[in-house]
Gaussian input, Z-matrix of N, CA and C with variables (Angstrom, degrees):
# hf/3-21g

backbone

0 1
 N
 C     1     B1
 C     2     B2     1     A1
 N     3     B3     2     A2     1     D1
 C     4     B4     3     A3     2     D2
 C     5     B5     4     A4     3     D3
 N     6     B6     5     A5     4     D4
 C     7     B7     6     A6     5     D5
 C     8     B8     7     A7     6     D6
 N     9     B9     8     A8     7     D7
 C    10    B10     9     A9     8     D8
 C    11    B11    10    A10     9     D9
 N    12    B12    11    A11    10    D10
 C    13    B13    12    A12    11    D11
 C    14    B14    13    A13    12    D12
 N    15    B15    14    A14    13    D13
 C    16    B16    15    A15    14    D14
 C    17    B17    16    A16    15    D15
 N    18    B18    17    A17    16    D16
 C    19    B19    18    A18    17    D17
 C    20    B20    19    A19    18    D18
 N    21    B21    20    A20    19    D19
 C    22    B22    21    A21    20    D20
 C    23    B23    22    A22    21    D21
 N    24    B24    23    A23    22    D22
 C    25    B25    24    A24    23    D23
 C    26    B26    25    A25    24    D24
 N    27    B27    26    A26    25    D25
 C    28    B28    27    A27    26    D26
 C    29    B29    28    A28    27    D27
 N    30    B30    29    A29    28    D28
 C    31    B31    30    A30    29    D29
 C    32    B32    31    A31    30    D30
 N    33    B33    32    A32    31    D31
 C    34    B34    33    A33    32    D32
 C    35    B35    34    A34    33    D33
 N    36    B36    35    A35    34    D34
 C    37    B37    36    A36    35    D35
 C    38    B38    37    A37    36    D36
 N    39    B39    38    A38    37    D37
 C    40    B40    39    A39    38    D38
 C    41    B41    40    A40    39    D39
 N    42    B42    41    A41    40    D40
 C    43    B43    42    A42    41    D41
 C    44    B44    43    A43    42    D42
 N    45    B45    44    A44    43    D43
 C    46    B46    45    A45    44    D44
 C    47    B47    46    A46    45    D45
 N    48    B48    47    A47    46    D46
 C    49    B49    48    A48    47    D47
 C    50    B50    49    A49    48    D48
 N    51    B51    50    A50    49    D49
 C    52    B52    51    A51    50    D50
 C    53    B53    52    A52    51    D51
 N    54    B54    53    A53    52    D52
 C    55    B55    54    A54    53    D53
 C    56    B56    55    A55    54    D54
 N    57    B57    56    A56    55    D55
 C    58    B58    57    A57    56    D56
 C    59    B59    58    A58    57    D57
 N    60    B60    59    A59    58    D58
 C    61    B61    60    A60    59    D59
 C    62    B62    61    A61    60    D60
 N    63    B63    62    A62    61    D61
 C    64    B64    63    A63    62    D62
 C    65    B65    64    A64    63    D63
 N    66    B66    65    A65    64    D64
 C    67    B67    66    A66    65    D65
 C    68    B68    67    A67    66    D66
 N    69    B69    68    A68    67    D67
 C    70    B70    69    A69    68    D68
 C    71    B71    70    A70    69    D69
 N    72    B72    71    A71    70    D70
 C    73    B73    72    A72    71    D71
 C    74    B74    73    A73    72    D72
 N    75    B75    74    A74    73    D73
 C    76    B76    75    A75    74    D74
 C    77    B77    76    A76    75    D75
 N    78    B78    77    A77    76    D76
 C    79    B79    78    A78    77    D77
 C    80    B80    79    A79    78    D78
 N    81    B81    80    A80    79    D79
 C    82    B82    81    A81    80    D80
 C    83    B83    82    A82    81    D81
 N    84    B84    83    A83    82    D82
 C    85    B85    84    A84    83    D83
 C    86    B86    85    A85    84    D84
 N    87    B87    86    A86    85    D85
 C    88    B88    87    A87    86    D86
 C    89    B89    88    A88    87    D87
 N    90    B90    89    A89    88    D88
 C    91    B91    90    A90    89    D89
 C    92    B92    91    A91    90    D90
 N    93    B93    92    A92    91    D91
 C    94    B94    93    A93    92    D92
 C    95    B95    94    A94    93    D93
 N    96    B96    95    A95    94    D94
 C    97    B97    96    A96    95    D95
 C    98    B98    97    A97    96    D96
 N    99    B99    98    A98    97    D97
 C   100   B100    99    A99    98    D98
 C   101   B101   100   A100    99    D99
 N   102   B102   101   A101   100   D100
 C   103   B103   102   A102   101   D101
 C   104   B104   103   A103   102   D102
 N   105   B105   104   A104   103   D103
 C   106   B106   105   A105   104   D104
 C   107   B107   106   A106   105   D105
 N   108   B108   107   A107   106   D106
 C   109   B109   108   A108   107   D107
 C   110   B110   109   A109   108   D108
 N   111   B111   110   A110   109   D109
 C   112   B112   111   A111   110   D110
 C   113   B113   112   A112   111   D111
 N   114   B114   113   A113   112   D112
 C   115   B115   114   A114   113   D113
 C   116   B116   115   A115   114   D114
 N   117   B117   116   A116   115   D115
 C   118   B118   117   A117   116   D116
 C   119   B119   118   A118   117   D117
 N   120   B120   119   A119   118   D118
 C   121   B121   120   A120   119   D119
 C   122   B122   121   A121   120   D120
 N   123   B123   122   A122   121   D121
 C   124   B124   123   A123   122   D122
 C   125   B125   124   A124   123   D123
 N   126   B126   125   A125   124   D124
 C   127   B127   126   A126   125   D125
 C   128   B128   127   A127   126   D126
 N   129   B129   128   A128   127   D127
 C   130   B130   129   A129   128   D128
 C   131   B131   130   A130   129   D129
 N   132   B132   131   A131   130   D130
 C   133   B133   132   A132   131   D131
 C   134   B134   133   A133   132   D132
 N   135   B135   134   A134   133   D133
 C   136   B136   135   A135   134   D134
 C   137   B137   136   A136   135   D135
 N   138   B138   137   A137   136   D136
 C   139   B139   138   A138   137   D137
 C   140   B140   139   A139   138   D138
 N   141   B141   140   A140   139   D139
 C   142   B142   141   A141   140   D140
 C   143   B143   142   A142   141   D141
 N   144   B144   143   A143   142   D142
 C   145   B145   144   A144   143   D143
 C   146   B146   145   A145   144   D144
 N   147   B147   146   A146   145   D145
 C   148   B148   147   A147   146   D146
 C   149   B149   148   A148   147   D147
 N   150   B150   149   A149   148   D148
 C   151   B151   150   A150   149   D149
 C   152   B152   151   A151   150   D150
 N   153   B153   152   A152   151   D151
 C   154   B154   153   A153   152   D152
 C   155   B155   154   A154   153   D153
 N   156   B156   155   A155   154   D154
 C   157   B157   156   A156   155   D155
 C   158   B158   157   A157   156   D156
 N   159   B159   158   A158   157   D157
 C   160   B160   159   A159   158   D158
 C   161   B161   160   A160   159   D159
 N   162   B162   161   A161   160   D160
 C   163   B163   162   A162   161   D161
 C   164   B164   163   A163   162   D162
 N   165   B165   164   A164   163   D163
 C   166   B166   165   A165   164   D164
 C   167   B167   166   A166   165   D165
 N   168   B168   167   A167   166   D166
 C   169   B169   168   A168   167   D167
 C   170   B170   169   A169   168   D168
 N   171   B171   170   A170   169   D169
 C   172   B172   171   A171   170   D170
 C   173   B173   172   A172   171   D171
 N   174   B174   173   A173   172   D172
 C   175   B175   174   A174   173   D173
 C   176   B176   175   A175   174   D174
 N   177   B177   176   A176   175   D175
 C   178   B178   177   A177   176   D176
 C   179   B179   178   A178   177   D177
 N   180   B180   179   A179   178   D178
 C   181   B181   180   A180   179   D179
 C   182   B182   181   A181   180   D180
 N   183   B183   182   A182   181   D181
 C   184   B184   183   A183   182   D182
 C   185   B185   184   A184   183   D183
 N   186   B186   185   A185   184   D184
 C   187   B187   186   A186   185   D185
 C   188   B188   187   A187   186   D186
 N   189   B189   188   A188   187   D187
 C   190   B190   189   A189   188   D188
 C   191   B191   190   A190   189   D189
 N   192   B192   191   A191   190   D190
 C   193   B193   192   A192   191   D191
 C   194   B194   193   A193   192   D192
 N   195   B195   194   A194   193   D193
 C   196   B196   195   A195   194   D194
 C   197   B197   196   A196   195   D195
 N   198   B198   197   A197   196   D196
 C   199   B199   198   A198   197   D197
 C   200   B200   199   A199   198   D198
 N   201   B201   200   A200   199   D199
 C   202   B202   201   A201   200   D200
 C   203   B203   202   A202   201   D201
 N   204   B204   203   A203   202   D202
 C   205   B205   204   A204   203   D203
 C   206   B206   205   A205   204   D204
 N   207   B207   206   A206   205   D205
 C   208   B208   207   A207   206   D206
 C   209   B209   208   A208   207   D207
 N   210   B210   209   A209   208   D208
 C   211   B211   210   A210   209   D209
 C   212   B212   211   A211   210   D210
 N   213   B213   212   A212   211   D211
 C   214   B214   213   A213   212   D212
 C   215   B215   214   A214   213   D213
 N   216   B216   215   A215   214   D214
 C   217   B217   216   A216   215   D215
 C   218   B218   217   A217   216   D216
 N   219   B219   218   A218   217   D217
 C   220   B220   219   A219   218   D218
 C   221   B221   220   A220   219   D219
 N   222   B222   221   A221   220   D220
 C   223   B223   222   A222   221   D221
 C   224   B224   223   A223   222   D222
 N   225   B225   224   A224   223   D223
 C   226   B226   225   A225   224   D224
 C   227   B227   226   A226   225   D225
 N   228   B228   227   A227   226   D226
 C   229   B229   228   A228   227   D227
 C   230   B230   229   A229   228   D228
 N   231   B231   230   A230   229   D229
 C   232   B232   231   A231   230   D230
 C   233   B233   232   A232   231   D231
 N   234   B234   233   A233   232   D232
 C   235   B235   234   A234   233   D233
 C   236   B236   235   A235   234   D234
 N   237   B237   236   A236   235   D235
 C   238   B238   237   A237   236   D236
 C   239   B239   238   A238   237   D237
 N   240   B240   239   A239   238   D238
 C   241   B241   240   A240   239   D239
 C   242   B242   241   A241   240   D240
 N   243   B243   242   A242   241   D241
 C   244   B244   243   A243   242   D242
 C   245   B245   244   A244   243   D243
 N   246   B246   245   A245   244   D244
 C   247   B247   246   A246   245   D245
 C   248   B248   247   A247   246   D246
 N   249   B249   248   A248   247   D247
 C   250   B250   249   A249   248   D248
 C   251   B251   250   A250   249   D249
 N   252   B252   251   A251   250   D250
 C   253   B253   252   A252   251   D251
 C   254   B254   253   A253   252   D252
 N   255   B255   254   A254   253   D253
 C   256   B256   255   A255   254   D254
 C   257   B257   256   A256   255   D255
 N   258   B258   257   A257   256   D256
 C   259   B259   258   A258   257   D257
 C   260   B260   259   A259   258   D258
 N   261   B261   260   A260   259   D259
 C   262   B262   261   A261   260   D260
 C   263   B263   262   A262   261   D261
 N   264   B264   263   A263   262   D262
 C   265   B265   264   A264   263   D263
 C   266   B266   265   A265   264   D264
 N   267   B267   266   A266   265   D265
 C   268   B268   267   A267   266   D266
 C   269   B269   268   A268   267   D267
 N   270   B270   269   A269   268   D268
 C   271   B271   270   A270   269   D269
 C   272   B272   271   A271   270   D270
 N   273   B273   272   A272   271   D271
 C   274   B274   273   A273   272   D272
 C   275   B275   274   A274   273   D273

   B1=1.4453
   B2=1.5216
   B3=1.1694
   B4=1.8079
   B5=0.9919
   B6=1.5083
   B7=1.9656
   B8=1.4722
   B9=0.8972
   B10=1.3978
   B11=1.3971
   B12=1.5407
   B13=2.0543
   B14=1.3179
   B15=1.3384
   B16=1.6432
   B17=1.6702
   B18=1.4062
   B19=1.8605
   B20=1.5598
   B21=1.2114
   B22=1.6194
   B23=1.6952
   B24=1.4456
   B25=1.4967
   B26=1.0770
   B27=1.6923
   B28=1.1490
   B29=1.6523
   B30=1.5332
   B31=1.5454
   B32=1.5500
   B33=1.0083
   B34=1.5823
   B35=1.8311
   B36=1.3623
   B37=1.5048
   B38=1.5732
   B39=1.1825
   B40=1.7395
   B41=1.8346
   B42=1.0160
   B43=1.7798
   B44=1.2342
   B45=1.3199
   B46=1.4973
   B47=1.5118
   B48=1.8530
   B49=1.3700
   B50=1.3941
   B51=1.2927
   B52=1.6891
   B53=1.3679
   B54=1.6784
   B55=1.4700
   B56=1.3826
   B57=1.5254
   B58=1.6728
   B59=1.3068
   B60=1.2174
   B61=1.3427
   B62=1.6672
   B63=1.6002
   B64=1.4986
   B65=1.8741
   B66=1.4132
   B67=1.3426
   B68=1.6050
   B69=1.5989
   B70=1.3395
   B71=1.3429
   B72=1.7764
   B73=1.4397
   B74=1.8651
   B75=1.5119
   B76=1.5520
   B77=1.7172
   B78=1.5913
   B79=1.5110
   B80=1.7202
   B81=0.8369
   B82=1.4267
   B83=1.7697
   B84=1.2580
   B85=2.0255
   B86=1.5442
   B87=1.2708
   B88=1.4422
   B89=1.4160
   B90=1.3909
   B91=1.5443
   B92=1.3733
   B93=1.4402
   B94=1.2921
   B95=1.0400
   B96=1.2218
   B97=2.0096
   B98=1.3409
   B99=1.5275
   B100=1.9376
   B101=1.4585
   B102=0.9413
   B103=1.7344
   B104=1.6646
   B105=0.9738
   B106=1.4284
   B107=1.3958
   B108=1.6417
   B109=1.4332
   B110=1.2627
   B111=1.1291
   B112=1.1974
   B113=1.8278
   B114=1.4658
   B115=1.2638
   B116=1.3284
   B117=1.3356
   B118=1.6441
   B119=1.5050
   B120=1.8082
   B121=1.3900
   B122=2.2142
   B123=1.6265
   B124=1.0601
   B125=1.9283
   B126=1.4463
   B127=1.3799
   B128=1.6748
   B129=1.8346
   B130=1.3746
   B131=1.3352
   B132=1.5911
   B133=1.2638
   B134=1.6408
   B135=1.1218
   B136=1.8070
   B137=1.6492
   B138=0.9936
   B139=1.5526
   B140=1.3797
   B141=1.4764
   B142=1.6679
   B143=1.0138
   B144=1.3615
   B145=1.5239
   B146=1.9557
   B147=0.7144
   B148=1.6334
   B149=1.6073
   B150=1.4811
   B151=1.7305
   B152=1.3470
   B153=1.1712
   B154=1.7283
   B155=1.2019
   B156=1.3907
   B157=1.3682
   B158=1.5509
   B159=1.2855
   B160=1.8121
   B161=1.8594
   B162=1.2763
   B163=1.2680
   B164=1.6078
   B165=1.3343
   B166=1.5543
   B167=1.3175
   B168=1.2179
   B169=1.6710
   B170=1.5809
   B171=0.9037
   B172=1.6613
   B173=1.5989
   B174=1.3000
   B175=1.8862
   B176=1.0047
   B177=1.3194
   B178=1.6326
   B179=1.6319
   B180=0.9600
   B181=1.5430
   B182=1.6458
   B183=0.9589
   B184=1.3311
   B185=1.3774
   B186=1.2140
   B187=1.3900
   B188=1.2601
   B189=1.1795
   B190=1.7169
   B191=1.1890
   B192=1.6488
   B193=1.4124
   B194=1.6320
   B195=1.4634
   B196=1.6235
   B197=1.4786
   B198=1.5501
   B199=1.6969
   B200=1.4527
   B201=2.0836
   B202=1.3192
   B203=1.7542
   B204=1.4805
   B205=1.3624
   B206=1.2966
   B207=1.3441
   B208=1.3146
   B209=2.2190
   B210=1.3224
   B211=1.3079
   B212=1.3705
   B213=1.6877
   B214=1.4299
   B215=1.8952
   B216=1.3267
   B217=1.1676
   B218=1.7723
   B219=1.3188
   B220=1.5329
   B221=1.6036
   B222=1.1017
   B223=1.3507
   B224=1.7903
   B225=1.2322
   B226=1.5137
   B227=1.6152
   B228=2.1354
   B229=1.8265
   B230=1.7054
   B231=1.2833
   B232=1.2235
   B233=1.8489
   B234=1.4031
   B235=1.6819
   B236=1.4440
   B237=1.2661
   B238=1.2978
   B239=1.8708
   B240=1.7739
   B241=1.3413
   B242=1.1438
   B243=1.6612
   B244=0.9981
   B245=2.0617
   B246=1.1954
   B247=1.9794
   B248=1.7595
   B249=1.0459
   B250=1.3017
   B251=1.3835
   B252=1.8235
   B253=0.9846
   B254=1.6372
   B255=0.9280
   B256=1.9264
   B257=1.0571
   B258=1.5771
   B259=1.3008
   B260=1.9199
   B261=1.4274
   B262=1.4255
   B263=1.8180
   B264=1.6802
   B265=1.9656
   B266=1.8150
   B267=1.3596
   B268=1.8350
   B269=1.5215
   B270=1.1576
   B271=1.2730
   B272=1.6359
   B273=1.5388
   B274=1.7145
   B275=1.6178
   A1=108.73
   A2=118.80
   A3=120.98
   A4=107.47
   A5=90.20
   A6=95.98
   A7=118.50
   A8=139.66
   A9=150.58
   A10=111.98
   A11=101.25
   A12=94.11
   A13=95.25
   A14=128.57
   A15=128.62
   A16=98.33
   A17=95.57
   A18=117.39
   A19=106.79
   A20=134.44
   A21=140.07
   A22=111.43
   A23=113.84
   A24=110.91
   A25=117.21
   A26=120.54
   A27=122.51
   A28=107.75
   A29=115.73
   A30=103.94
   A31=87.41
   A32=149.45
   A33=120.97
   A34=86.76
   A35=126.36
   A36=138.85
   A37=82.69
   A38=91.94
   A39=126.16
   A40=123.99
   A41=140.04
   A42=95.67
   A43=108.84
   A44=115.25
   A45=133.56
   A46=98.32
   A47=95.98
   A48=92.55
   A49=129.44
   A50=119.06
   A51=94.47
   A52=120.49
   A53=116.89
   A54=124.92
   A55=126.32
   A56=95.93
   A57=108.25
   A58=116.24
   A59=138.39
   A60=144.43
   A61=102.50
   A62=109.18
   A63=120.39
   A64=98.29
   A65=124.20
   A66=130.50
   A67=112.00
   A68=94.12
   A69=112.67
   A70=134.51
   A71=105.03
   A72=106.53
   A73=127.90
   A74=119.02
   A75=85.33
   A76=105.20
   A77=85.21
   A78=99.40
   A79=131.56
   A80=129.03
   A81=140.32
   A82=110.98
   A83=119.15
   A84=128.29
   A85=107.84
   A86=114.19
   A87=108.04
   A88=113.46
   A89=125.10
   A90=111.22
   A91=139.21
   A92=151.36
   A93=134.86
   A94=111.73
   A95=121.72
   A96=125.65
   A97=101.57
   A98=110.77
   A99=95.90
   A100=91.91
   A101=129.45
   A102=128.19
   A103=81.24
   A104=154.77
   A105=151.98
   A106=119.18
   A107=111.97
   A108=117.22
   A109=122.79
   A110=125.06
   A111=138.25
   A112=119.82
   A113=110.98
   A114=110.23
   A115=139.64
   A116=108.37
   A117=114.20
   A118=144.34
   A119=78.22
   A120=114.49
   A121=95.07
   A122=105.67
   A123=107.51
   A124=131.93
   A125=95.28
   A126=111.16
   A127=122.00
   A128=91.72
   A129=97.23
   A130=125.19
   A131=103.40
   A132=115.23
   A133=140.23
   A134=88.74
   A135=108.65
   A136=102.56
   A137=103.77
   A138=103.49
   A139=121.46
   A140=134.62
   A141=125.87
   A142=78.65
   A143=145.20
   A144=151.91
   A145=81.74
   A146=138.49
   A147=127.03
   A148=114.94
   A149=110.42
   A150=124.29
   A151=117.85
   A152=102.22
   A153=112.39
   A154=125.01
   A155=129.64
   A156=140.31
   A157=99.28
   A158=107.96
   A159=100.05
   A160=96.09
   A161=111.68
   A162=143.37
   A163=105.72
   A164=133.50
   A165=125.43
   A166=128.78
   A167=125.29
   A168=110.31
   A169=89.76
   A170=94.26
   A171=134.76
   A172=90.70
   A173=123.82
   A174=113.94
   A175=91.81
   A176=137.43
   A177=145.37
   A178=103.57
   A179=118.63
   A180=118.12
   A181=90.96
   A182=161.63
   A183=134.54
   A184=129.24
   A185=133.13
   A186=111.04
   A187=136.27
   A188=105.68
   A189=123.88
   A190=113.64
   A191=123.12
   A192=116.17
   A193=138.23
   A194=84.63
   A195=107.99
   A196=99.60
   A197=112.16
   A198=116.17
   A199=92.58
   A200=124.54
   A201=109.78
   A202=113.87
   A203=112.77
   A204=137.41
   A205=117.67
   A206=105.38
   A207=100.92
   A208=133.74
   A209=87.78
   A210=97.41
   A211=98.72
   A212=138.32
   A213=114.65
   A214=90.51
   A215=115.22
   A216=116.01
   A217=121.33
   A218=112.82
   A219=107.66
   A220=130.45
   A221=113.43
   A222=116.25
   A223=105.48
   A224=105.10
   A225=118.87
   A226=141.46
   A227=81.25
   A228=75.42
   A229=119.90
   A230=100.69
   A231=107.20
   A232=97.34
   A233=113.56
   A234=97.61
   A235=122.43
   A236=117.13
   A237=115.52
   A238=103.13
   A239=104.80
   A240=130.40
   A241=125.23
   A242=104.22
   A243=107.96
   A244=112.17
   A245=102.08
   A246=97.62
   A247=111.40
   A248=102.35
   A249=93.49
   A250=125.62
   A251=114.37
   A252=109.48
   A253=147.94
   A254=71.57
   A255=80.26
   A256=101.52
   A257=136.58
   A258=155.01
   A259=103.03
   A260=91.44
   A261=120.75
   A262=117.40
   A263=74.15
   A264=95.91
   A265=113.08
   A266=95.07
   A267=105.05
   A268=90.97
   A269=170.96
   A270=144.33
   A271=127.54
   A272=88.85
   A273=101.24
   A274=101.39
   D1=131.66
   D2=169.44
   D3=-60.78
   D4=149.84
   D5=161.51
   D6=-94.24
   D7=-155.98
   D8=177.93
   D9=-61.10
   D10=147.90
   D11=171.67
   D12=-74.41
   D13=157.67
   D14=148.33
   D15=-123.43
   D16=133.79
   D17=169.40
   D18=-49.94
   D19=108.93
   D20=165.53
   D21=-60.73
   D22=96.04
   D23=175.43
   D24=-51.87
   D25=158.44
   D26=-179.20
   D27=-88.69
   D28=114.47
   D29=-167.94
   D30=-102.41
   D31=10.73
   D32=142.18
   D33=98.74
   D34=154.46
   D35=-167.77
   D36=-67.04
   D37=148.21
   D38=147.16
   D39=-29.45
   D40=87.80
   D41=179.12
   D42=-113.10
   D43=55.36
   D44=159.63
   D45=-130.04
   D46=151.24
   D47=157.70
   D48=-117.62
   D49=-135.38
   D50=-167.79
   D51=-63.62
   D52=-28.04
   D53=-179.95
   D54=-85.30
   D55=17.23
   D56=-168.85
   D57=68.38
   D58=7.80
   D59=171.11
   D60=-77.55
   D61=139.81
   D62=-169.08
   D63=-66.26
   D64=141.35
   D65=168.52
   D66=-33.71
   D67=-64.39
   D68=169.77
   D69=-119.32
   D70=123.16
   D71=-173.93
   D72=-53.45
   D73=140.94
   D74=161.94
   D75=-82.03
   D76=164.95
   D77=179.29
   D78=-58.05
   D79=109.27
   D80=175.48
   D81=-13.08
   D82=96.18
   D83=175.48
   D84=-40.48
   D85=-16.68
   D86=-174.89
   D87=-126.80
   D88=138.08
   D89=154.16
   D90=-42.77
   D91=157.76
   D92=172.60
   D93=-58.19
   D94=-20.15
   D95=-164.59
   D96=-97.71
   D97=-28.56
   D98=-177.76
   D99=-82.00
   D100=-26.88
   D101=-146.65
   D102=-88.94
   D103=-45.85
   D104=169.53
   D105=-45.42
   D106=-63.32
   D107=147.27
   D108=-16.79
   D109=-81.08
   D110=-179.41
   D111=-66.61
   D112=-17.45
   D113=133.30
   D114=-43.39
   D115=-65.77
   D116=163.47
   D117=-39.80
   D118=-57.02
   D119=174.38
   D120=-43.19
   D121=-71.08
   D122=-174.92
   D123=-47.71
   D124=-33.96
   D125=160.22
   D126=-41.09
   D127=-61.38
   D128=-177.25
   D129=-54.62
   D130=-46.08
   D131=173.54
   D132=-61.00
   D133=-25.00
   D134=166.57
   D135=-74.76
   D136=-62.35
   D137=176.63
   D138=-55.04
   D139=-46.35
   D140=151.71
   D141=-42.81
   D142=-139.10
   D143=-48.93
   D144=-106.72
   D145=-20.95
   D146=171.59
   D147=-83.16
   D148=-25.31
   D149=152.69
   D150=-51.55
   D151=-59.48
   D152=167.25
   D153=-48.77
   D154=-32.25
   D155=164.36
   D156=116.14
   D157=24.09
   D158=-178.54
   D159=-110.17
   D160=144.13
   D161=169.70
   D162=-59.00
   D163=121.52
   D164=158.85
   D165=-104.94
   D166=143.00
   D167=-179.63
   D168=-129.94
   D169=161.06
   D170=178.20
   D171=-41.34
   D172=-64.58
   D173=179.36
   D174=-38.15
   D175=-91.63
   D176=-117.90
   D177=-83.21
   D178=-11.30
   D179=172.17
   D180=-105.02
   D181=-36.63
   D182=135.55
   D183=-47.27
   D184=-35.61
   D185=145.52
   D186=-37.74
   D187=-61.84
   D188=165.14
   D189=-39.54
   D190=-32.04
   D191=167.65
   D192=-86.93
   D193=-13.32
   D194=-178.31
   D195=-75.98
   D196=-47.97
   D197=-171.57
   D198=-44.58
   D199=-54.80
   D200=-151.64
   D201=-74.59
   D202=-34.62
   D203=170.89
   D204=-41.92
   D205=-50.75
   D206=175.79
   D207=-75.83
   D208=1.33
   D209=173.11
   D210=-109.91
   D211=21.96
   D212=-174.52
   D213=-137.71
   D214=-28.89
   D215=-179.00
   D216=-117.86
   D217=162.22
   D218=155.32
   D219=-38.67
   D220=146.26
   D221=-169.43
   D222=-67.48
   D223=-29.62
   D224=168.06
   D225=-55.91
   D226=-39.69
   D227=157.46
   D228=-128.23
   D229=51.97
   D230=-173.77
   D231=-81.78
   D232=-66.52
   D233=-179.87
   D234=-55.79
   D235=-2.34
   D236=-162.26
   D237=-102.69
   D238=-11.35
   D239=154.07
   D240=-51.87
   D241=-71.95
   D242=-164.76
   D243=-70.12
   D244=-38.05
   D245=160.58
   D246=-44.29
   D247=-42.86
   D248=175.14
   D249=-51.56
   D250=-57.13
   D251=144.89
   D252=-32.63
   D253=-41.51
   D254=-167.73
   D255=-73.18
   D256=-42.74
   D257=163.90
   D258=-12.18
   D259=-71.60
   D260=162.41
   D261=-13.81
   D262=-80.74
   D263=-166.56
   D264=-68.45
   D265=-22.70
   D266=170.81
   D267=-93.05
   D268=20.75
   D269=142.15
   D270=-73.08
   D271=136.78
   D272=-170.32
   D273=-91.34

């Protein structure tokens, strides 16, 4: 025996897609040219401080980027910066 009809709400489009990734990205906190900069910048800096005889991890060169980020952008897209970056410095 059926059960009852029930009315199907209208839940409004998707804004993910199939992989759970948003339809639409927000826009990138940095230019391609600062975000490169600060590629380098990060290079260099890993490299002093491993000259020096100090060890780097992945925090502390994100720290290091937050210190600069946070005097150039909103407090809002500063982590969303520094991935950008990092994006960067991890690419094969």
């Amino acid at each position: 025996m059926p059960g009852p009809v029930v009315e199907v709400p209208d839940l409004e489009p998707d804004p993910l897609d199939a992989h759970g990734a948003p339809l639409t990205a927000a826009p990138a906190p940095l230019t391609t040219g600062r975000a490169r900069e600060l590629h380098a910048y990060s290079l260099d800096w890993s490299a002093a401080e491993q000259d020096a005889g100090r060890e780097v991890t992945t925090l502390e060169l994100e720290a290091e980027l937050r210190t600069i980020l946070r005097e150039e952008l909103p407090s809002d897209d500063v982590e969303a910066a520094i991935a950008q970056v990092m994006t960067l410095v991890f690419a094969v």
